[in-house]
N, CA, C and O atoms as a GROMACS GRO file, in nm:
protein
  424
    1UNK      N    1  18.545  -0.201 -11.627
    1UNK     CA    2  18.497  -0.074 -11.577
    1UNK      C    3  18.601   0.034 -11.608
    1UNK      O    4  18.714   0.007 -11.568
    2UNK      N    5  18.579   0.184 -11.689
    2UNK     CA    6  18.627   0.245 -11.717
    2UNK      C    7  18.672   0.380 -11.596
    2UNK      O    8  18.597   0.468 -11.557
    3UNK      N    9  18.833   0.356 -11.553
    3UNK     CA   10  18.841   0.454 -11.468
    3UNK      C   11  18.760   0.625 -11.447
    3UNK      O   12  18.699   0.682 -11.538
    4UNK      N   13  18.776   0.671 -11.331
    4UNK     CA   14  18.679   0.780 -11.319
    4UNK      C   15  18.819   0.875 -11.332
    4UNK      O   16  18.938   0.848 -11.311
    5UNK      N   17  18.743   1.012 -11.381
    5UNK     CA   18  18.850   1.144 -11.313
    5UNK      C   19  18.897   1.134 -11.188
    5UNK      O   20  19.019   1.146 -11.170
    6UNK      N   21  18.815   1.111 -11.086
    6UNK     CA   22  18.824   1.069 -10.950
    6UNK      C   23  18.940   0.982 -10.901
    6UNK      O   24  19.038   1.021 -10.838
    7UNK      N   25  18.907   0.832 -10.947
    7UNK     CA   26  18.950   0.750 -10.940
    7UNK      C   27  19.159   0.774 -10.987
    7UNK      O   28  19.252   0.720 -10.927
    8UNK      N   29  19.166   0.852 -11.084
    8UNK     CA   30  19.276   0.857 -11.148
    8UNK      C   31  19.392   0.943 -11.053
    8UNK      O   32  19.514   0.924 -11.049
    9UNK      N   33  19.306   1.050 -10.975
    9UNK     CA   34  19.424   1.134 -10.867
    9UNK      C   35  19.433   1.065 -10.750
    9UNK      O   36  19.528   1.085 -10.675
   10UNK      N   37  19.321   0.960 -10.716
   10UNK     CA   38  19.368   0.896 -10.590
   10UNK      C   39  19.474   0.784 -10.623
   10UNK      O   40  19.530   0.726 -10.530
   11UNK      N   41  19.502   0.751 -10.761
   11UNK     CA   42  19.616   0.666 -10.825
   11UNK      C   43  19.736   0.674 -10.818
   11UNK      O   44  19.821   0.586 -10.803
   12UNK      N   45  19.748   0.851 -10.834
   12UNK     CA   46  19.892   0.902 -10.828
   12UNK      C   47  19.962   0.871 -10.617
   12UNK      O   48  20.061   0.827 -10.558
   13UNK      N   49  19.821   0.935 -10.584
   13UNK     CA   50  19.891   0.909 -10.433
   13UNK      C   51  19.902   0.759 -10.396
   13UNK      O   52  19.994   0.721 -10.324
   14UNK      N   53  19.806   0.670 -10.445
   14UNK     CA   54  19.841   0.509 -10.402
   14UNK      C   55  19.967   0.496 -10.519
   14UNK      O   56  20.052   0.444 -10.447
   15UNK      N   57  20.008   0.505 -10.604
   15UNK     CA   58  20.139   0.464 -10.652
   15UNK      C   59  20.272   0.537 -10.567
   15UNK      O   60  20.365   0.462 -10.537
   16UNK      N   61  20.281   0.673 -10.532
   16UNK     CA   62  20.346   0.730 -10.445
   16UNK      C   63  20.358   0.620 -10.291
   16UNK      O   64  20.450   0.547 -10.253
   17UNK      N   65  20.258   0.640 -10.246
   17UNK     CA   66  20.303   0.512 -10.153
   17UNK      C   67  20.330   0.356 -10.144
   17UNK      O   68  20.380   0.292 -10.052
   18UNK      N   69  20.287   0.318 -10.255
   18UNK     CA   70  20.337   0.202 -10.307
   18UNK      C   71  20.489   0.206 -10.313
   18UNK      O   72  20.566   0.130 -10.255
   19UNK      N   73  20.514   0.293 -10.380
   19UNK     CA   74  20.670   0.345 -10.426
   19UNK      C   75  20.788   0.303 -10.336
   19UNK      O   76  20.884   0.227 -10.350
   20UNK      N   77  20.728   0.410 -10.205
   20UNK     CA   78  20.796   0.416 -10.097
   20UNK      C   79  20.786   0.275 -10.038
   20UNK      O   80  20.886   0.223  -9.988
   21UNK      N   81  20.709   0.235 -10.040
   21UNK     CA   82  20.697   0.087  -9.992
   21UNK      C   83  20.816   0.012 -10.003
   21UNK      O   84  20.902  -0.023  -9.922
   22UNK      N   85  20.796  -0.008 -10.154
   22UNK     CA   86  20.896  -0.104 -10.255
   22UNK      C   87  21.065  -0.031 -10.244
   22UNK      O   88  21.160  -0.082 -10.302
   23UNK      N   89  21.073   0.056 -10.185
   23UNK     CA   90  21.208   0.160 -10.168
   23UNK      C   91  21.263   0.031 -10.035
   23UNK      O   92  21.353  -0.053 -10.031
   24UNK      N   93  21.133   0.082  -9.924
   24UNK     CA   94  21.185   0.000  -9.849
   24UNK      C   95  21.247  -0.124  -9.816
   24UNK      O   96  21.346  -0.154  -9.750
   25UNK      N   97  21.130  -0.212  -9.900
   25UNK     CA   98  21.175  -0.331  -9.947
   25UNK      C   99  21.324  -0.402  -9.976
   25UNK      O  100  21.396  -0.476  -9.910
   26UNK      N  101  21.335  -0.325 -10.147
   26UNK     CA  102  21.443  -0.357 -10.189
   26UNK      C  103  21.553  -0.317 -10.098
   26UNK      O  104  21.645  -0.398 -10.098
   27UNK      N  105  21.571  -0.202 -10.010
   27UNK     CA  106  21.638  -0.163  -9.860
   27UNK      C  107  21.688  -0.279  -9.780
   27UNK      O  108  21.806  -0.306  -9.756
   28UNK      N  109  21.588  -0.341  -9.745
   28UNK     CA  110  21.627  -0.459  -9.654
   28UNK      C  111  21.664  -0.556  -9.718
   28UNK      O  112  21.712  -0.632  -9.634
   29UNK      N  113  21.678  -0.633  -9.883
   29UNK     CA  114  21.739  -0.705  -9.897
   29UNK      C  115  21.858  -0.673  -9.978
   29UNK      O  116  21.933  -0.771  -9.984
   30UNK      N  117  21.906  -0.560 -10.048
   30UNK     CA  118  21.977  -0.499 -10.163
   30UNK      C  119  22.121  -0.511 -10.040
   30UNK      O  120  22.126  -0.468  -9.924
   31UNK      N  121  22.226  -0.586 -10.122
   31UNK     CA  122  22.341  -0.580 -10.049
   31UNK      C  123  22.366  -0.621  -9.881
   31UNK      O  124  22.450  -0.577  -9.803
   32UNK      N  125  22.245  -0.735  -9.858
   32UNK     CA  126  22.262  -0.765  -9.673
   32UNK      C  127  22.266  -0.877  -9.659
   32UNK      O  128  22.230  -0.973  -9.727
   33UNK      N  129  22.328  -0.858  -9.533
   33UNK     CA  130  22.292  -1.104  -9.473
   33UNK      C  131  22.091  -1.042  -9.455
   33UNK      O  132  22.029  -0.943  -9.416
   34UNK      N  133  22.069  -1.154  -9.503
   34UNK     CA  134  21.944  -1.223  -9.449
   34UNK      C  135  21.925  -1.319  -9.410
   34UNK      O  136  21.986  -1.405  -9.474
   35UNK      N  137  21.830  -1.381  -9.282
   35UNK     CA  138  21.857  -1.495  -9.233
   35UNK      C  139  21.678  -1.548  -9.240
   35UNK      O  140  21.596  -1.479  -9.180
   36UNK      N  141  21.645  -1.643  -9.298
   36UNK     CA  142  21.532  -1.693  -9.326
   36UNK      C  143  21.516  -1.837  -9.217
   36UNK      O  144  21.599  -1.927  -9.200
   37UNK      N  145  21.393  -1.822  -9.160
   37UNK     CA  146  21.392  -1.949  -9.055
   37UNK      C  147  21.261  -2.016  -9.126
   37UNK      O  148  21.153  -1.959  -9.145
   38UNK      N  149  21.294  -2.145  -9.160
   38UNK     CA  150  21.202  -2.219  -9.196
   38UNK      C  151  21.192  -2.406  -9.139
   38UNK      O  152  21.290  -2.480  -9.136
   39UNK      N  153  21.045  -2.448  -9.099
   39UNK     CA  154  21.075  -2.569  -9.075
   39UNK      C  155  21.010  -2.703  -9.172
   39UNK      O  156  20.891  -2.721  -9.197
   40UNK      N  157  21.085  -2.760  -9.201
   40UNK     CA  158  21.030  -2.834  -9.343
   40UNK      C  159  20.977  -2.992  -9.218
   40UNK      O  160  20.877  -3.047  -9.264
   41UNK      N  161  21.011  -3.036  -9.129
   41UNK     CA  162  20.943  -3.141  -9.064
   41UNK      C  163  20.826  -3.109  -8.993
   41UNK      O  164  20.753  -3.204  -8.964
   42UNK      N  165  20.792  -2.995  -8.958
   42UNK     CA  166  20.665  -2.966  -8.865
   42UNK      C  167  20.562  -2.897  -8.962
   42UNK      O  168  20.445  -2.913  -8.928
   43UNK      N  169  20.587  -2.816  -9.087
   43UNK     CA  170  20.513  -2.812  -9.172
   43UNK      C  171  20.495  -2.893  -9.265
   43UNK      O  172  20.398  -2.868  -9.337
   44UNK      N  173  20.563  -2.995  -9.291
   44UNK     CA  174  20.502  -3.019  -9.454
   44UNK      C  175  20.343  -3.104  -9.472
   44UNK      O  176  20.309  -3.180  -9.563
   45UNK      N  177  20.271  -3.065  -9.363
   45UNK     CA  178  20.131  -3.094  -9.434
   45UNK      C  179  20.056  -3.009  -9.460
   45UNK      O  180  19.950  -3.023  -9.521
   46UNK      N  181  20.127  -2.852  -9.391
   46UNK     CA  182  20.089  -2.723  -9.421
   46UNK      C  183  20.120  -2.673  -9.569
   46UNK      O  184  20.214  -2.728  -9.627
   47UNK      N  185  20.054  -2.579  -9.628
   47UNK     CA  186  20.093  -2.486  -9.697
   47UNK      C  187  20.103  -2.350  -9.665
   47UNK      O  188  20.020  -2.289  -9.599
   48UNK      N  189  20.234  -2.291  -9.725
   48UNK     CA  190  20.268  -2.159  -9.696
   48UNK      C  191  20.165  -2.058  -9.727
   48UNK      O  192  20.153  -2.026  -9.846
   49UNK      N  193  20.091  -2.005  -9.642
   49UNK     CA  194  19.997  -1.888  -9.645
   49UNK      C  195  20.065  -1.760  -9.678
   49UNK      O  196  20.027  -1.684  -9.767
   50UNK      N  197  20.166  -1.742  -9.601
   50UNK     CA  198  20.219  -1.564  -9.605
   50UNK      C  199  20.363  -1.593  -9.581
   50UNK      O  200  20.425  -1.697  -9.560
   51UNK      N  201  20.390  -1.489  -9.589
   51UNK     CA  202  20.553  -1.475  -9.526
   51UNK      C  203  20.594  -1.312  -9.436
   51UNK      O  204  20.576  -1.199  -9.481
   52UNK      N  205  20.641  -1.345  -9.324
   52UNK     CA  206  20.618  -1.182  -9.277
   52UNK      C  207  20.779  -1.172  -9.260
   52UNK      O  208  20.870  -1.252  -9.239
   53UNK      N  209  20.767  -1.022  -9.282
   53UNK     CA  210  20.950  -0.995  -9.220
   53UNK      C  211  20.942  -0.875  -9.179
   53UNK      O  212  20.871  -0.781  -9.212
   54UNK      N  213  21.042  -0.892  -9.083
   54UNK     CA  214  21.040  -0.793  -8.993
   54UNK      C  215  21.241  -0.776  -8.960
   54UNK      O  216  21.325  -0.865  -8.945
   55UNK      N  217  21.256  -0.632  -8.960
   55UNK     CA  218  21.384  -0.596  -8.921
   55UNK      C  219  21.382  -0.687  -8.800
   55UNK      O  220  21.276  -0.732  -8.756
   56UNK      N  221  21.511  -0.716  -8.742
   56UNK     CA  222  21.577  -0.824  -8.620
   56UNK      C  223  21.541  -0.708  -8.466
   56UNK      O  224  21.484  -0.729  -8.358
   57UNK      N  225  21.586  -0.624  -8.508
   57UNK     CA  226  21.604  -0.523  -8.341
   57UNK      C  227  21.424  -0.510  -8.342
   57UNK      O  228  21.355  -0.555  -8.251
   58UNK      N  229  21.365  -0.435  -8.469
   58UNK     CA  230  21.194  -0.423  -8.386
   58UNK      C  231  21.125  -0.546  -8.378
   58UNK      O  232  21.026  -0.550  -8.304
   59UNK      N  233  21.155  -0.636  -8.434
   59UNK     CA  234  21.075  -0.791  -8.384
   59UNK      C  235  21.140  -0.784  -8.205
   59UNK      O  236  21.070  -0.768  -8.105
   60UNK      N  237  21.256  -0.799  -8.207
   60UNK     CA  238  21.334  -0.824  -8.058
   60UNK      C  239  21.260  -0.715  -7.974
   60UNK      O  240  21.176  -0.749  -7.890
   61UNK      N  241  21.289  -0.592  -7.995
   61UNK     CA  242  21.168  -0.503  -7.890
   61UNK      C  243  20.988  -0.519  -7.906
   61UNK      O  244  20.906  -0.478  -7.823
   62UNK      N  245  20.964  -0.574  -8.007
   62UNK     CA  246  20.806  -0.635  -7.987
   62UNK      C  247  20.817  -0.673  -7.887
   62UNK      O  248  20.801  -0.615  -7.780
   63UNK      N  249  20.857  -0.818  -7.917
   63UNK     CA  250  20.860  -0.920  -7.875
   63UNK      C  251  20.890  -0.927  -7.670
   63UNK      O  252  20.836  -0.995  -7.582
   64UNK      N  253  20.985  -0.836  -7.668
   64UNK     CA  254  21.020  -0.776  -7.559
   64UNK      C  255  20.887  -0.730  -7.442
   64UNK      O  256  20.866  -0.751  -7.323
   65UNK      N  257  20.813  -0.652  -7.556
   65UNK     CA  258  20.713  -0.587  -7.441
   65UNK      C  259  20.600  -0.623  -7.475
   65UNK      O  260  20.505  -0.545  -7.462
   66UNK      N  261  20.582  -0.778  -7.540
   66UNK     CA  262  20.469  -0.816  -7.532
   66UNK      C  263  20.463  -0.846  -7.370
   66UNK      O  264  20.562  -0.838  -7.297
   67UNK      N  265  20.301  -0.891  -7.316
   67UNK     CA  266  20.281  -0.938  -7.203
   67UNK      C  267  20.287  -1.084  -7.208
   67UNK      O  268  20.314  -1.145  -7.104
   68UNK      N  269  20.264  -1.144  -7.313
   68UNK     CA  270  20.229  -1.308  -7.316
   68UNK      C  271  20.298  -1.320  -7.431
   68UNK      O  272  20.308  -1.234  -7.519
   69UNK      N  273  20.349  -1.439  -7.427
   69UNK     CA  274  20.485  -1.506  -7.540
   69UNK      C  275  20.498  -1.620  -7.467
   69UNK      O  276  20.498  -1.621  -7.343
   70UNK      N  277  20.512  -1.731  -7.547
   70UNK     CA  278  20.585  -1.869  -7.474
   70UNK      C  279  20.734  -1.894  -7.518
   70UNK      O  280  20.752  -1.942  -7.630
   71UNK      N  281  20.810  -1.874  -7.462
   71UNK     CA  282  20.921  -1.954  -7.503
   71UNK      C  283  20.972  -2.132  -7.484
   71UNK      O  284  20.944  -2.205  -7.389
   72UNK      N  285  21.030  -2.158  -7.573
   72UNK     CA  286  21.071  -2.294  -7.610
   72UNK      C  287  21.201  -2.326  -7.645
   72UNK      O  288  21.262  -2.219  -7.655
   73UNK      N  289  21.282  -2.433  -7.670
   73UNK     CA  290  21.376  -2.458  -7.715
   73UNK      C  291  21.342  -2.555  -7.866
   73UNK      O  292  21.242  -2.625  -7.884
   74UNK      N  293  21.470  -2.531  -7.970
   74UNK     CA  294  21.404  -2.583  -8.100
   74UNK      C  295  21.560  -2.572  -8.158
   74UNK      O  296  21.672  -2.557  -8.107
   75UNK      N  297  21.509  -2.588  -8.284
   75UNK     CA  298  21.624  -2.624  -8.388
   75UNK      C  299  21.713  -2.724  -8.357
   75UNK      O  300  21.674  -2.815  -8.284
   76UNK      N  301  21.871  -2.724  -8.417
   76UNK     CA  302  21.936  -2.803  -8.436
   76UNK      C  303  21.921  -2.863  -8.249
   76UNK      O  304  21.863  -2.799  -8.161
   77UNK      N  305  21.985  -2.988  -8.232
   77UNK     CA  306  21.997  -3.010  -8.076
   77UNK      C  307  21.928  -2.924  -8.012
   77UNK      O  308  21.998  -2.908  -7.912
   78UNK      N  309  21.833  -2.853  -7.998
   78UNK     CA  310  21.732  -2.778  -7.905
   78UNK      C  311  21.836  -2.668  -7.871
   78UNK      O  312  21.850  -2.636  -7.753
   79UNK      N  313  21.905  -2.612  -7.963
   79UNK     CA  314  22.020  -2.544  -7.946
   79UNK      C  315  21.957  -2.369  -7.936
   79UNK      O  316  22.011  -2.288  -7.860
   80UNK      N  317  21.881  -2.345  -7.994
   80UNK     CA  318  21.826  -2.210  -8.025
   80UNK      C  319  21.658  -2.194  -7.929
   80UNK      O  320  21.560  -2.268  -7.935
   81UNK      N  321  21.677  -2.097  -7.866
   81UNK     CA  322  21.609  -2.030  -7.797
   81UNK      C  323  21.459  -1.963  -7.884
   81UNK      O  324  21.474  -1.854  -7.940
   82UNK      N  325  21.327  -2.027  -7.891
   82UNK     CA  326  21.213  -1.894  -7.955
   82UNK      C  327  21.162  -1.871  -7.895
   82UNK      O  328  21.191  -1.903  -7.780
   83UNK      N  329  21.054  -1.803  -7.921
   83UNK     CA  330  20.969  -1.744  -7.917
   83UNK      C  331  20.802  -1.747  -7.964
   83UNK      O  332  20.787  -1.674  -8.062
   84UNK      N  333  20.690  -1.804  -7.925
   84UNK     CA  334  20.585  -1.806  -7.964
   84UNK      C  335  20.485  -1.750  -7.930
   84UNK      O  336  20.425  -1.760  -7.823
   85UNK      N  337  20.449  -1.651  -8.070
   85UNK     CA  338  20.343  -1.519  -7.997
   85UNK      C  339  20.227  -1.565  -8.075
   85UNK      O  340  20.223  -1.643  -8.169
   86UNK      N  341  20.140  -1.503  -8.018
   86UNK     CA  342  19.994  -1.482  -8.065
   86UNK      C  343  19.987  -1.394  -8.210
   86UNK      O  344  20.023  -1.277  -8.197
   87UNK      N  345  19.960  -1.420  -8.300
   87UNK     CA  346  19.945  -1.311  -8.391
   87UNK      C  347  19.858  -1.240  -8.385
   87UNK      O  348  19.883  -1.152  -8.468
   88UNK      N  349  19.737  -1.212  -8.322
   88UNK     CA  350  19.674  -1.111  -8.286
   88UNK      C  351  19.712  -1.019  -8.199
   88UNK      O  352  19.662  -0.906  -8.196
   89UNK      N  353  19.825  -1.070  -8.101
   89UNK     CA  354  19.901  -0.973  -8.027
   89UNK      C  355  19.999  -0.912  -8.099
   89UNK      O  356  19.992  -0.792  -8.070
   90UNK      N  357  20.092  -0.932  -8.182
   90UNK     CA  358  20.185  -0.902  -8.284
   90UNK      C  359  20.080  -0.811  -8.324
   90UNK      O  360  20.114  -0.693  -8.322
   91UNK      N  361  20.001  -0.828  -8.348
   91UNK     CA  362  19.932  -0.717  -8.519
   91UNK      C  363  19.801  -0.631  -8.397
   91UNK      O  364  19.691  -0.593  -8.437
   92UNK      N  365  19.848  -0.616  -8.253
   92UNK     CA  366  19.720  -0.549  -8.183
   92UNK      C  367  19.815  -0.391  -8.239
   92UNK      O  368  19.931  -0.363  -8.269
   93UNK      N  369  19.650  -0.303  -8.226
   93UNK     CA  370  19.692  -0.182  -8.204
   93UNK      C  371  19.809  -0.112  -8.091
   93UNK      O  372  19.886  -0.020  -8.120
   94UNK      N  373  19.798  -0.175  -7.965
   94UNK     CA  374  19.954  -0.156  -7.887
   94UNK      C  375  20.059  -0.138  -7.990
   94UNK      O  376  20.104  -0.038  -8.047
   95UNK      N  377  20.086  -0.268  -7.996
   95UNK     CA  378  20.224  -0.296  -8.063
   95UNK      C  379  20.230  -0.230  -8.178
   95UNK      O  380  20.346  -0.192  -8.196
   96UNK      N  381  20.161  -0.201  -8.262
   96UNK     CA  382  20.184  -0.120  -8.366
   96UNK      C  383  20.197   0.035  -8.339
   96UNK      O  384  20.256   0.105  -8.421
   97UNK      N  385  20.125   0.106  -8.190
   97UNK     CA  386  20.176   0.204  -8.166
   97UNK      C  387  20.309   0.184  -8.121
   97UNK      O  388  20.394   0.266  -8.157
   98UNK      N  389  20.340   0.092  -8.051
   98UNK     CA  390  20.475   0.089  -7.984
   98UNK      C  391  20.571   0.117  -8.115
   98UNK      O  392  20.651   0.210  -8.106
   99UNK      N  393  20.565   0.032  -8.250
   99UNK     CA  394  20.669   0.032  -8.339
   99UNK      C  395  20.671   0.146  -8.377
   99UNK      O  396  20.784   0.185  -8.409
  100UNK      N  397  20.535   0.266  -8.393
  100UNK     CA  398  20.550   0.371  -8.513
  100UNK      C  399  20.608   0.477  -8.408
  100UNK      O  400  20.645   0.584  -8.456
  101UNK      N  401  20.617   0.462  -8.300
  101UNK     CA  402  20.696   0.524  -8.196
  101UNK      C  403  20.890   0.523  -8.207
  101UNK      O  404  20.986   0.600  -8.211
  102UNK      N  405  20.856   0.374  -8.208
  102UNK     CA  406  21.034   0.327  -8.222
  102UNK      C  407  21.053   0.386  -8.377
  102UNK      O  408  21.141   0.464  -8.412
  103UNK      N  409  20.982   0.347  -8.436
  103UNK     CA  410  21.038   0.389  -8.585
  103UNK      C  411  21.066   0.573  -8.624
  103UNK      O  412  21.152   0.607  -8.704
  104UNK      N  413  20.992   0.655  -8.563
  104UNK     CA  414  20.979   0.769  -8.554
  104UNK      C  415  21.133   0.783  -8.471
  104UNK      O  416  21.205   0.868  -8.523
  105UNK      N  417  21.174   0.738  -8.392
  105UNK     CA  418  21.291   0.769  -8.327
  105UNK      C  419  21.435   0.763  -8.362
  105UNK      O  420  21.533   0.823  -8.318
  106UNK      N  421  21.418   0.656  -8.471
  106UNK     CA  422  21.542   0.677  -8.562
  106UNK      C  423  21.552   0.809  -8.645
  106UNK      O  424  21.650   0.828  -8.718
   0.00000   0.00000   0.00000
């Protein structure tokens, strides 16, 4: 299918925000510790669907003012403290106002 006139200026603004996207991106890993949590005994009959990341402080204030979360003990010797949320609560409209709030405040 041969692009439209149309089609071609709404391109410039989806590459513009694409842009910024990928700014961000490379941001959070260009020159930083990153710390990746993965479990290879409780998944491996799973396959990896997605991968989400999230800065450490706005996951920690999500996470904070969700209403429902289970916590558990895990990892090495049950040494580390989580967290288990709902992903429909993670991705509700709340919490996403809550972040574009926090994020606006920096």
């Amino acid at each position: 299918m041969k692009p439209i006139k149309e089609d071609r200026k709404k391109f410039d603004i989806d590459l513009s925000y694409g842009s910024i996207r990928e700014d961000k991106i490379i941001d959070m890993f260009l020159n930083k510790k990153i710390e990746v949590k993965s479990e290879k005994n409780m998944w491996q009959d799973t396959n990896e669907y997605c991968t989400l990341v999230f800065k450490t402080e706005v996951l920690r204030s999500i996470v904070n003012d969700l209403d429902t979360f289970k916590s558990v003990s895990g990892g090495d010797n049950k040494a580390s403290k989580m967290f288990l949320i709902n992903l429909q609560k993670l991705f509700s409209s709340d919490v996403i106002k809550a972040f574009k709030e926090l994020d606006n405040e920096k």
